[in-house]
C-alpha positions as CSV (number, residue, x, y, z in Angstrom):
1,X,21.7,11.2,6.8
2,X,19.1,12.5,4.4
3,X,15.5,12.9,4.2
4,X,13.5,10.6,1.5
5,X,10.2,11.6,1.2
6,X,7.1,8.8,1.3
7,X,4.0,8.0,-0.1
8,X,2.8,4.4,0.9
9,X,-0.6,3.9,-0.2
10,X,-1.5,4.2,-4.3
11,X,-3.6,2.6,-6.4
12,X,-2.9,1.9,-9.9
13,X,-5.9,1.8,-12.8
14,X,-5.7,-2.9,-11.7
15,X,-7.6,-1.5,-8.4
16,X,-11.3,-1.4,-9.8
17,X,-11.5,1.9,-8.0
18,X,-8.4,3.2,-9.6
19,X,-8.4,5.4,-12.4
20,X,-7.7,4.3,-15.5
21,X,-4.8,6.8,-15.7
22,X,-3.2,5.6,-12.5
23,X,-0.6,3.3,-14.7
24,X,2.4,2.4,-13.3
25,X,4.5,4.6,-15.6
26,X,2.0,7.8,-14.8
27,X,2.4,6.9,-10.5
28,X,6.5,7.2,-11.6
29,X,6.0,10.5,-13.6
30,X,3.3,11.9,-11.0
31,X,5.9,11.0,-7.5
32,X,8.6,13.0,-9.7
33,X,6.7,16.0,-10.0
34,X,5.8,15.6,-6.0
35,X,9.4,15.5,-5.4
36,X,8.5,12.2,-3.6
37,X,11.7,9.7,-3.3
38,X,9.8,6.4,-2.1
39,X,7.1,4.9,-3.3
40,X,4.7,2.0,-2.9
41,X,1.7,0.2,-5.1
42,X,-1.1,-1.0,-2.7
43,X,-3.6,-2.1,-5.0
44,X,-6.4,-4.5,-3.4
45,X,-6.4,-7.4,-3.1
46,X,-3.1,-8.3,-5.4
47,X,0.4,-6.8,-6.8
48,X,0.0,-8.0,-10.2
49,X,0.9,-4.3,-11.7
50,X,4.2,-4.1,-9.2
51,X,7.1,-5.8,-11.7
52,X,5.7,-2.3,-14.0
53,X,5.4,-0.2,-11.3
54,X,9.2,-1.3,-10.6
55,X,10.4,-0.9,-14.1
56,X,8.8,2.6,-14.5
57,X,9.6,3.9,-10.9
58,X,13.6,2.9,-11.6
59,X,13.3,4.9,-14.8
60,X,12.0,8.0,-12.7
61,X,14.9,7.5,-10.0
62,X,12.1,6.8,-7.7
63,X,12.6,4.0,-5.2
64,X,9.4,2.0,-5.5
65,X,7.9,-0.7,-2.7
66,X,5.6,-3.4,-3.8
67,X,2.1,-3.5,-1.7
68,X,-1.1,-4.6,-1.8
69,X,-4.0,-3.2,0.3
70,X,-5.6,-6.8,1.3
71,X,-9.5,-6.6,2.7
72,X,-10.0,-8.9,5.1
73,X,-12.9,-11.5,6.0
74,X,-14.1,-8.3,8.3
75,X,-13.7,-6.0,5.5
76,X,-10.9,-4.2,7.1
77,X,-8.4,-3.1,5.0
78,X,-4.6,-3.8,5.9
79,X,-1.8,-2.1,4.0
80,X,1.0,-4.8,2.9
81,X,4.8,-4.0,2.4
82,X,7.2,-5.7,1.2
83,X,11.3,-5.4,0.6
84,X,11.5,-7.7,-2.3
85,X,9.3,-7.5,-5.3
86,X,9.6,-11.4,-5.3
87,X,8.0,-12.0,-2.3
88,X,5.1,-9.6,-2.9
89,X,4.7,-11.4,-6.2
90,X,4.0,-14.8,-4.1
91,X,1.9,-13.3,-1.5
92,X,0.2,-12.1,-4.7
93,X,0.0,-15.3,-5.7
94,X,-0.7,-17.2,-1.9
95,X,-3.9,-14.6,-1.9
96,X,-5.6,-15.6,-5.4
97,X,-6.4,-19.2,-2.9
98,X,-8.1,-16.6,-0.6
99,X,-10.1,-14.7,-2.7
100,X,-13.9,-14.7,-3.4
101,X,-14.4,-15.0,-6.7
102,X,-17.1,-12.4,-7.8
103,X,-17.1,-11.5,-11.5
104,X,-16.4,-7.7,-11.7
105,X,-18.5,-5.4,-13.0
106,X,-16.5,-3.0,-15.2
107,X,-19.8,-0.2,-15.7
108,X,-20.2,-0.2,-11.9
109,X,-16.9,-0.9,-10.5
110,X,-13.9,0.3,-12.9
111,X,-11.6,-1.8,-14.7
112,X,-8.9,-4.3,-13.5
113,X,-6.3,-3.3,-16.0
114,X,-2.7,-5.4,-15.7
115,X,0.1,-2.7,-17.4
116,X,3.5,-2.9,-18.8
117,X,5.5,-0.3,-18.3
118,X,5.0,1.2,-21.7
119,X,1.2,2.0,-20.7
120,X,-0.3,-1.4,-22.8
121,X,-2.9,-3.4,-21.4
122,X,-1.4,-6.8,-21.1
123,X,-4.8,-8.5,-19.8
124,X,-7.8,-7.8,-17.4
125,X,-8.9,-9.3,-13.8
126,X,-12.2,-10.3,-14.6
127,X,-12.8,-10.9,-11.0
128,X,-13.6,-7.8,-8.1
129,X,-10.6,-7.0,-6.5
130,X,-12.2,-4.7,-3.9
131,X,-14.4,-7.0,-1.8
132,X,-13.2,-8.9,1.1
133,X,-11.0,-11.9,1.4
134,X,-10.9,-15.1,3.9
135,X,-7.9,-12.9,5.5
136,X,-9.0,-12.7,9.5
137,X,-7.6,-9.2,10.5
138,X,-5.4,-11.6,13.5
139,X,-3.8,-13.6,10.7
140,X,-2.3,-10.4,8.8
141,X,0.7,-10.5,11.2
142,X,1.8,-13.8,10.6
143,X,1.1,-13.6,6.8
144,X,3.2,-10.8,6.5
145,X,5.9,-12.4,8.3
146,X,5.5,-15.6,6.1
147,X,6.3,-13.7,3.4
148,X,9.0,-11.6,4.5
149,X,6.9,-8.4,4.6
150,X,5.0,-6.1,7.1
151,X,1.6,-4.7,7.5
152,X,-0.3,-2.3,9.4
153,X,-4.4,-0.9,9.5
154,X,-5.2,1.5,7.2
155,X,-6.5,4.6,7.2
156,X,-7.5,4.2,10.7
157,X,-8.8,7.6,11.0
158,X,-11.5,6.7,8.4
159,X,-14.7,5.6,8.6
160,X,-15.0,2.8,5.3
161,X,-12.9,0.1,6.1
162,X,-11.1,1.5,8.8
163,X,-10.5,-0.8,11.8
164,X,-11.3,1.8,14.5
165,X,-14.5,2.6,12.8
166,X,-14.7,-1.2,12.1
167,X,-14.1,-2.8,15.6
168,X,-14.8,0.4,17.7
169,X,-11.3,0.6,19.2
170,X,-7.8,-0.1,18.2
171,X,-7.1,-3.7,18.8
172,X,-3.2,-4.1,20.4
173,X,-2.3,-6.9,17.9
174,X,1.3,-7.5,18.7
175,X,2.5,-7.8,14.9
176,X,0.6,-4.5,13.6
177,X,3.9,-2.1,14.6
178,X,3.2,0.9,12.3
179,X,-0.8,2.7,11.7
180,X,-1.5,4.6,8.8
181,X,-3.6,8.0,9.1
182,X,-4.9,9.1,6.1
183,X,-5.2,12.7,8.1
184,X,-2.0,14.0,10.0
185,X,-4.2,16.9,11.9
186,X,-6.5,13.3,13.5
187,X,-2.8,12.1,14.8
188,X,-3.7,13.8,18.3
189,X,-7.2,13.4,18.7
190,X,-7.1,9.7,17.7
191,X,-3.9,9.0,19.4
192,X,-5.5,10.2,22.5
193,X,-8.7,8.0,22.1
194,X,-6.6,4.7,21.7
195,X,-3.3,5.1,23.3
196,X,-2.8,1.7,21.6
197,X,-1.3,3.6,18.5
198,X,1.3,5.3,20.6
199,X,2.6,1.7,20.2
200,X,3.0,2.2,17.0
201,X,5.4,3.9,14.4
202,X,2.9,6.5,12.3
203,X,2.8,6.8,8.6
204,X,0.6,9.2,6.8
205,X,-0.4,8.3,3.2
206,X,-2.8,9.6,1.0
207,X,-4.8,6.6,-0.5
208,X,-4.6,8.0,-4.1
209,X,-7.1,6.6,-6.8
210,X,-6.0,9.5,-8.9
211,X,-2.8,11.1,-9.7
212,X,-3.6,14.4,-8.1
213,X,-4.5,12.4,-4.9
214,X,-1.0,11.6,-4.8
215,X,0.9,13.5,-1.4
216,X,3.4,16.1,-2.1
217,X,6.9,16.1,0.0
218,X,5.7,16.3,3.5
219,X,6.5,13.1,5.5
220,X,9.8,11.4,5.5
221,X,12.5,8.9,6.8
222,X,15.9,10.5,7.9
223,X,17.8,7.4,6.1
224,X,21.7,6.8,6.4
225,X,22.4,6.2,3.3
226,X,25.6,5.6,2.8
227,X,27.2,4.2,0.4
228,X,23.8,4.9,-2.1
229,X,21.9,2.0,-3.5
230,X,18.1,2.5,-4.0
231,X,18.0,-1.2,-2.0
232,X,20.2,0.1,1.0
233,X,17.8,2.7,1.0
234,X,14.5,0.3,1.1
235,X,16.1,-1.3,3.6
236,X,16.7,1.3,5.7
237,X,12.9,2.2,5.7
238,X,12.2,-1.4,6.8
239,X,14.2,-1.5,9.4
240,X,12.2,1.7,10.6
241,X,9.1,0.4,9.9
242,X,9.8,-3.0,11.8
């Protein structure tokens, strides 16, 4: 058994709120120098910069997750995960039909930027990622599912787009089996407001629109990982999370 170290919530510079140096090859260089050993891109609303993110994180000997942080019609935000980069690419895809198209504005919003690996700008999103979707927060489950994946509320210990602060209590939807705190000193206090996340297996992630938001080696998974494969590994977390 041995400890593997998380961060499940960045954003690279496609998320408008990114920063521009949040490429997929800086996330890679940034988790190294964390000592983080998994990894996941959670940019809203798609996962166009994940097949990067992949190629840079393998180079790093990080284990990298493809994510997306979807916003839903009640402008909650719900982390995505999922164990194969293929199917994240077709929820990727599946979403662009739920979307509301709303030309971005690059001076008051960021950039969209879609990366290679090498750090080039291979095109732009001309559309706002960030805003919210046709998503109802009660479909996420069986989306997720669809699609092979998982997904919890974000951040629930935050006011923006949080779905405590949102909805006023913790909602005991069946299919949401993990809650991320952006916080780990709220775990108590909010655990003892809504027993509902008791429920629930707890991940704490940081969020990060910039590199230095990025969590250092504090979480983890106690992973059996024998005999080593960065997939046996990814796996194993999903069968946690699940």
């Amino acid at each position: 058994m041995n400890k593997y170290y998380y961060d499940f919530h960045l954003h690279s510079c496609l998320s408008p709120c990114g920063d521009n140096d949040n490429t997929p090859a800086n996330l890679a260089g940034m988790a190294t120098l964390n000592h983080l050993n998994v990894i996941a891109l959670t940019d809203h609303n798609t996962c166009r910069n994940c097949p990067a993110f992949f190629r840079s994180a393998k180079a790093q000997g990080i284990i990298p997750i493809a994510g997306m942080e979807l916003t839903t019609a009640e402008d909650i935000h719900i982390v995505f995960l999922f164990e194969m980069l293929a199917d994240a690419i077709s929820f990727s895809d599946y979403l662009e039909t739920r979307r509301i198209l709303i030309e971005n504005r690059p001076d008051i919003f960021g950039d969209q930027l879609i990366m290679n690996e090498e750090d080039e700008v291979l095109s732009i999103d001309p559309y706002l990622l960030s805003n919210a979707t046709t998503v109802t927060v009660d479909e996420c489950p069986s989306l997720a599912e669809r699609f092979n994946g998982i997904c919890y509320p974000a951040h629930v210990d935050r006011q923006a787009n949080g779905i405590i602060a949102t909805l006023g209590t913790f909602p005991d939807i069946e299919g949401f089996r993990c809650c991320e705190f952006h916080d780990a000193s709220k775990i108590e206090e909010y655990t003892k407001l809504y027993p509902a996340i008791l429920k629930r297996h707890i991940i704490v992630s940081s969020d990060a629109h910039f590199l230095w938001d990025m969590k250092e080696a504090e979480e983890f998974f106690l992973i059996d990982d024998e005999p080593y494969s960065s997939e046996l590994v990814r796996k194993r977390i999903f069968e946690a999370l699940r």
